[in-house]
N, C-alpha and C positions, 0 to 999 in steps of 0.2 A: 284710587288705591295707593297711589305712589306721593305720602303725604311731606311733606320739608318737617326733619329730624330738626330737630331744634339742639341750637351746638352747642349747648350745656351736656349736654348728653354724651357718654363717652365716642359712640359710636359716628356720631357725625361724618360726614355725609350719606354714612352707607343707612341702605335700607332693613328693617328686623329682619328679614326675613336670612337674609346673610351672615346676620349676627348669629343665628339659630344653626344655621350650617356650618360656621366655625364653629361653633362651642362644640356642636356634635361630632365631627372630626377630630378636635381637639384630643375630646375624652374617650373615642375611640385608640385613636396613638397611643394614647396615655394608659388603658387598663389592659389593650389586649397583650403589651410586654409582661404586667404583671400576671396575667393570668397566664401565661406562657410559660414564667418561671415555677408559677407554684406546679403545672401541671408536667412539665419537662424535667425537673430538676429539686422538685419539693420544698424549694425559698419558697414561704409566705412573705409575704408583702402585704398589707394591710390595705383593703380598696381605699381610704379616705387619702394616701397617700398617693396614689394615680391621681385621684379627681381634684386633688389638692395643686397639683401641678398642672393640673389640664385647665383648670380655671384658671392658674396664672397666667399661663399658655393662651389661653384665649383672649383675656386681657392685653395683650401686648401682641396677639395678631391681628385683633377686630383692629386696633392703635394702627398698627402698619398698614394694614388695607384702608382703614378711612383717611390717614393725613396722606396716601399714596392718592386715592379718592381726589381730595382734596386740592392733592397740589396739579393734580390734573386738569380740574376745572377751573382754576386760578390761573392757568395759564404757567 
């Protein structure tokens, strides 16, 4: 089950299954502010702009947990 990520992949060394639980965190962080505004305060905010930063977001967290990963197993 626990197969070697091959490190072309952004995500190296971590496992998908990880990668699926930050993205989802991510975009949780990310829409439920927006949906907060439009319902507390009537700002709309356009959903593609949450998910738009939530995917950035994710990018540059999966980044941090796998060369963290990474440098861990390297010694």
């Amino acid at each position: 089950m626990s197969e070697v990520v091959p490190a072309w992949k952004f995500w190296h060394p971590l496992p998908f299954w990880q990668v699926i639980v930050i993205a989802l965190v991510m975009q949780l962080v990310c829409i439920f502010p927006l949906i907060a505004l439009q319902e507390l305060f009537g700002i709309y905010v356009p959903a593609w702009v949450g998910s738009g930063i939530a995917g950035a977001g994710m990018y540059f967290a999966v980044r941090a947990f796998a060369q963290r990963r990474l440098a861990r197993t390297n010694g």
